[in-house]
VMD Tcl script that draws the C-alpha trace (Angstrom):
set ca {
  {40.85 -0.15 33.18}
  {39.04 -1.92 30.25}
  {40.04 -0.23 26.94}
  {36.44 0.53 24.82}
  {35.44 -1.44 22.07}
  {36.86 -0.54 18.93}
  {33.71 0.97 16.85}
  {33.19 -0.78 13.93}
  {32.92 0.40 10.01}
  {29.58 -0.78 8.69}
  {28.38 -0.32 5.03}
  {25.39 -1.44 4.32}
  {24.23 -1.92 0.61}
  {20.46 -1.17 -0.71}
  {20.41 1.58 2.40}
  {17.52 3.53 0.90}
  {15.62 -0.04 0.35}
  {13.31 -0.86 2.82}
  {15.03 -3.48 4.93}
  {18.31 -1.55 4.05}
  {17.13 1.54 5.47}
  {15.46 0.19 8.75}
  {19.34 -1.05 9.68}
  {20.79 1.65 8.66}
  {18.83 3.90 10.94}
  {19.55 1.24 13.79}
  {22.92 1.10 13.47}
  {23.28 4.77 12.80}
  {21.74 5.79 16.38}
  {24.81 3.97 18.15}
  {27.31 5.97 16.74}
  {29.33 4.27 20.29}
  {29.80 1.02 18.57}
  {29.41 1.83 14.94}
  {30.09 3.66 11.95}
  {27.79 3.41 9.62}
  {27.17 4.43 6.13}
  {25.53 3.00 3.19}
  {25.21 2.79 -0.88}
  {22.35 3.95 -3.15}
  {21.84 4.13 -6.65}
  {20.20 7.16 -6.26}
  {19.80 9.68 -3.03}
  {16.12 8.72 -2.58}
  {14.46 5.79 -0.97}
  {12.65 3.17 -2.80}
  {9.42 2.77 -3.85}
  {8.78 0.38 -1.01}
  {9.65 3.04 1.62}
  {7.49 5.38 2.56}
  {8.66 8.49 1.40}
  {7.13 10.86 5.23}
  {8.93 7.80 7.23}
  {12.95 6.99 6.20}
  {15.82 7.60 7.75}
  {17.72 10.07 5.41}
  {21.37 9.29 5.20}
  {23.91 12.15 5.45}
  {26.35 12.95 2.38}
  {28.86 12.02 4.09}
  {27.55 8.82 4.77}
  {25.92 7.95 1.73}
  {27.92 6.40 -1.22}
  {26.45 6.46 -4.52}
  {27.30 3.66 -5.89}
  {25.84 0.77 -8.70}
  {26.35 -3.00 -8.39}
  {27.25 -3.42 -11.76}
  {29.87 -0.90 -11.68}
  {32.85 -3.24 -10.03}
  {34.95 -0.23 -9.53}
  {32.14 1.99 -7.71}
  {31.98 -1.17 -5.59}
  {35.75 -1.28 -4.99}
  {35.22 2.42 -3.79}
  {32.31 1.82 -1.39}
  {33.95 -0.99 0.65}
  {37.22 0.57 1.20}
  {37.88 1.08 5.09}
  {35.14 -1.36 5.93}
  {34.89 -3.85 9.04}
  {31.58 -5.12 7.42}
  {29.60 -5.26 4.60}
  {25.79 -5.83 5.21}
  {24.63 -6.56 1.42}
  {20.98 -5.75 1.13}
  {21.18 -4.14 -2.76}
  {19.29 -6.19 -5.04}
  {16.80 -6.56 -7.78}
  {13.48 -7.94 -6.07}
  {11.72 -8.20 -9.14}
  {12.48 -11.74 -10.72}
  {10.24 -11.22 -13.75}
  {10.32 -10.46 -16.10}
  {13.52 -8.56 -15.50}
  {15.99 -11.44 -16.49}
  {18.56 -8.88 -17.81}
  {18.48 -6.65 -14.41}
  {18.70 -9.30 -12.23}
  {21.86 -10.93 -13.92}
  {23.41 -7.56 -13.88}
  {22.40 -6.55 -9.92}
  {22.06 -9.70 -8.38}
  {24.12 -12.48 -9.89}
  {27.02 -9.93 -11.46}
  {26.34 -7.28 -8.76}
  {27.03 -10.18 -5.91}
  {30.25 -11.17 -7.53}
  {31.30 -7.36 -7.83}
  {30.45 -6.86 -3.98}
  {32.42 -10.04 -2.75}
  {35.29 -9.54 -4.95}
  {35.74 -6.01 -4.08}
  {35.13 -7.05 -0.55}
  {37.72 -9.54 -0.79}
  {40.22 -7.22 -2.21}
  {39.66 -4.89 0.17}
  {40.14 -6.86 3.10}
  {36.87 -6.48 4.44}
  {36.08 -9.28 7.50}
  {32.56 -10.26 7.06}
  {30.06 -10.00 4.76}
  {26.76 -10.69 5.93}
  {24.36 -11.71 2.72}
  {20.78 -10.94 2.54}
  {19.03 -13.56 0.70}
  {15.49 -14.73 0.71}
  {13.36 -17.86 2.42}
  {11.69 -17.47 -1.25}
  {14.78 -19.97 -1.99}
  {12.68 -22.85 -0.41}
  {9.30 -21.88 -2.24}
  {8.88 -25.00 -3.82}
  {7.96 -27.21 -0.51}
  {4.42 -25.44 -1.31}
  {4.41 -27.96 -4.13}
  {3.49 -30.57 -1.60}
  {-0.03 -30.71 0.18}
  {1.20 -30.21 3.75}
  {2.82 -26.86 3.21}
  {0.46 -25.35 0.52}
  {-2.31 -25.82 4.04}
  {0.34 -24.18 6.20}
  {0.40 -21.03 3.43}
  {-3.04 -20.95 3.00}
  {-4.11 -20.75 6.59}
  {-6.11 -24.24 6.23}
  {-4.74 -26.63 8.18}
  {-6.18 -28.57 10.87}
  {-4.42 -30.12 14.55}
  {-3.26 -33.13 12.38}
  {-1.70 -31.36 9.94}
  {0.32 -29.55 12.45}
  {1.58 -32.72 14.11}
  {2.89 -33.57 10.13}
  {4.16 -30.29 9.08}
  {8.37 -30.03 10.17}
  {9.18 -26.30 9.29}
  {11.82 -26.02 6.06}
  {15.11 -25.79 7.81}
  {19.02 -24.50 6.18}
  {19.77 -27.77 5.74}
  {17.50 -28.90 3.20}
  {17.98 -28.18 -0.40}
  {17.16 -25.37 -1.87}
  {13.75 -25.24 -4.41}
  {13.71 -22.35 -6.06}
  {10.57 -21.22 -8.36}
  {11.37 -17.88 -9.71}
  {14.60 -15.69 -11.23}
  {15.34 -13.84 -8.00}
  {15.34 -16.60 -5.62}
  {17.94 -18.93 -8.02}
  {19.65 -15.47 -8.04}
  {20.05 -15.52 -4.11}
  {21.01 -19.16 -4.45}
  {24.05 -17.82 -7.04}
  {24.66 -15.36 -3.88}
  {24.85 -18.08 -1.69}
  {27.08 -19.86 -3.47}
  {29.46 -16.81 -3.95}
  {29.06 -16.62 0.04}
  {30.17 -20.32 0.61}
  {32.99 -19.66 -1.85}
  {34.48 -16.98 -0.34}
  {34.00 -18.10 3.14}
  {36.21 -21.62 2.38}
  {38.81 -20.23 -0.07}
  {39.25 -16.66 0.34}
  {38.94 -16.61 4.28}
  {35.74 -14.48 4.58}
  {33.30 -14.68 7.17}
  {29.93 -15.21 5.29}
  {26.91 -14.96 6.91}
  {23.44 -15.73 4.76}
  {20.11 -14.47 5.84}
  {17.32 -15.59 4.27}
  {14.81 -13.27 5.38}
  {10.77 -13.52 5.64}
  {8.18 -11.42 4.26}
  {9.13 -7.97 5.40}
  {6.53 -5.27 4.23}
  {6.42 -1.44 4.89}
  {3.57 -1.01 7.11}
  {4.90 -3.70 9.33}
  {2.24 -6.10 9.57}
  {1.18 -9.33 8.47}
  {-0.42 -9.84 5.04}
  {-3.22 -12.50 6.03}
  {-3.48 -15.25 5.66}
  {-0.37 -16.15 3.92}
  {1.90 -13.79 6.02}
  {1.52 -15.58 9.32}
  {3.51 -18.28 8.34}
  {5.95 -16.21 6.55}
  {5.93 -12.63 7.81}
  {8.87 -10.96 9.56}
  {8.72 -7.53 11.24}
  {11.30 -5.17 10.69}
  {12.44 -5.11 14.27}
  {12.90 -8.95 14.32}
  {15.32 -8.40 10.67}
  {17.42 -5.89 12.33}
  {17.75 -7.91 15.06}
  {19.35 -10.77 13.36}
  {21.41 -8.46 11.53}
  {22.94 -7.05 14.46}
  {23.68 -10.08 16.07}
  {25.10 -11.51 12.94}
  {27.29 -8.01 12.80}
  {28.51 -9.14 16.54}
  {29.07 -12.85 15.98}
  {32.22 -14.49 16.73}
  {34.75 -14.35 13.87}
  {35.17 -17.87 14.63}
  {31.55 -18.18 12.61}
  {33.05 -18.50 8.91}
  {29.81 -19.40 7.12}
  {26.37 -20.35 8.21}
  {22.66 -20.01 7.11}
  {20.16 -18.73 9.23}
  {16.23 -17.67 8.45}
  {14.84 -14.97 9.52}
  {11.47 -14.68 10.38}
  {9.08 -13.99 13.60}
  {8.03 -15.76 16.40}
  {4.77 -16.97 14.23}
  {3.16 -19.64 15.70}
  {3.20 -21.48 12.65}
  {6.22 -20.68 10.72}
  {7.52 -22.14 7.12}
  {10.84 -22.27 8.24}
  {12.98 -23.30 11.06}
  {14.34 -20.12 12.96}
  {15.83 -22.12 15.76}
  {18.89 -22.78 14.20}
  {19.31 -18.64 14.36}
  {18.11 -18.43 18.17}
  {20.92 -21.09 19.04}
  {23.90 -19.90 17.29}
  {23.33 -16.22 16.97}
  {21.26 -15.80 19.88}
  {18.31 -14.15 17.91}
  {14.87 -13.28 20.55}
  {12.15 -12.51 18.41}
  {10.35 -9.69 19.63}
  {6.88 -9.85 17.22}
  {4.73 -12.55 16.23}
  {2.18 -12.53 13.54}
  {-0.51 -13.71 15.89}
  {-0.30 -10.86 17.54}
  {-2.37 -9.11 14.60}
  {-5.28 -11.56 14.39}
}
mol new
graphics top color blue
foreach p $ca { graphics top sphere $p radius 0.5 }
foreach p [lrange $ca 0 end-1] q [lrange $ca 1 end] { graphics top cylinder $p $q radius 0.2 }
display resetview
């Protein structure tokens, strides 16, 4: 007789943030294969969530608990499989001081206590806003802009994880210091790093036109990845993957997640227009 799978210990960071929340709540409902629980700030969703529509976290689940407080970190991550690290300062401006403290300190706090914990994989949510500056050339400020015509299509290669990054704002070069810290620990402290650079995901779940039908991702699709990047072979030690619909026109590549973590995109964008 096959002996069950071994449930696994899931925290995931940011859990009353939007994206945050919507895996939580996924997760949660498999209590089979997972146990979950999650870190706040504060025991109340964000201001992106919709306050009638969360999934409320139980006290016993919930760990209140600040990036920039290493040894609240230390305390959330104790006892866990995997960390799913959603917490971070979205803002970028003109917040320079709260972003080095959550996102560039705060990362460094969550890997480190991850590391000394002896956590096994760390999956890191970063941001396809790290490739922003490809809309400084023609071709892709027509793909954002919805104004591009067959022959532009046959030119425009979607931004794939192998390209440099080309950060324009605080918060992406922030994600690109989480990266980093992901790479690091992958190759010298023998992590399992996983970096998602996820689309435009918005609360009602729908693409902002025109610009979010090259860029949109549905909240579905996000967990998705997540999940998959939960389950993928410890053998995967670090990789990059962006997240993102099955848009008919998108910014980035998101083969390179359908082919290694075996991501099936369930939404497009042109299936609002």
């Amino acid at each position: 007789m096959t002996e069950p799978e071994p449930t696994l210990n899931v925290l995931v960071t940011g859990a009353y943030g939007l994206i945050g929340n919507a895996v939580y709540a996924h997760l949660a409902g498999q209590p089979e294969r997972y146990e979950v629980y999650g870190t706040s700030r504060r025991a109340a969703p964000s201001q992106r969530v919709d306050p009638n529509d969360y999934c409320p976290i139980p006290n016993d689940r919930l760990i209140l608990a600040d990036l920039t407080d290493f040894e609240s970190m230390q305390r959330a991550v104790q006892g866990m499989d995997v960390v799913v690290h959603m917490a971070a300062d979205p803002s970028g401006a003109p917040g320079w001081e709260s972003v080095l403290e959550n996102n560039i300190k705060g990362s460094y706090h969550l890997f480190e206590a991850s590391r000394l914990a002896g956590v096994k994989r760390i999956l890191y949510a970063s941001s396809n806003q790290v490739v922003f500056g490809y809309y400084l050339s023609e071709i892709y400020r027509k793909l954002r802009a919805g104004a591009f015509s067959d022959a532009d299509l046959e030119a425009i290669q979607p931004v794939d994880h192998t390209q440099p990054a080309r950060p324009l704002n605080l918060y992406s070069c922030s994600k690109i210091f989480g990266e980093s810290l992901a790479h690091m620990y992958a190759y010298t402290h023998h992590l399992s790093c996983i970096v998602l650079r996820i689309g435009w995901v918005v609360a009602d779940d729908r693409p902002p036109s025109p610009v979010g039908r090259s860029l949109w991702c549905s909240q579905r699709d996000c967990v998705q990845v997540v999940e998959r990047a939960i389950n993928a072979p410890a053998s995967l030690r670090y990789d990059v993957f962006f997240v993102q619909s099955n848009n008919a026109h998108n910014f980035v590549d998101i083969q390179h997640a359908k082919d290694v973590l075996g991501y099936a995109p369930q939404d497009s964008a042109e299936d609002y227009h």
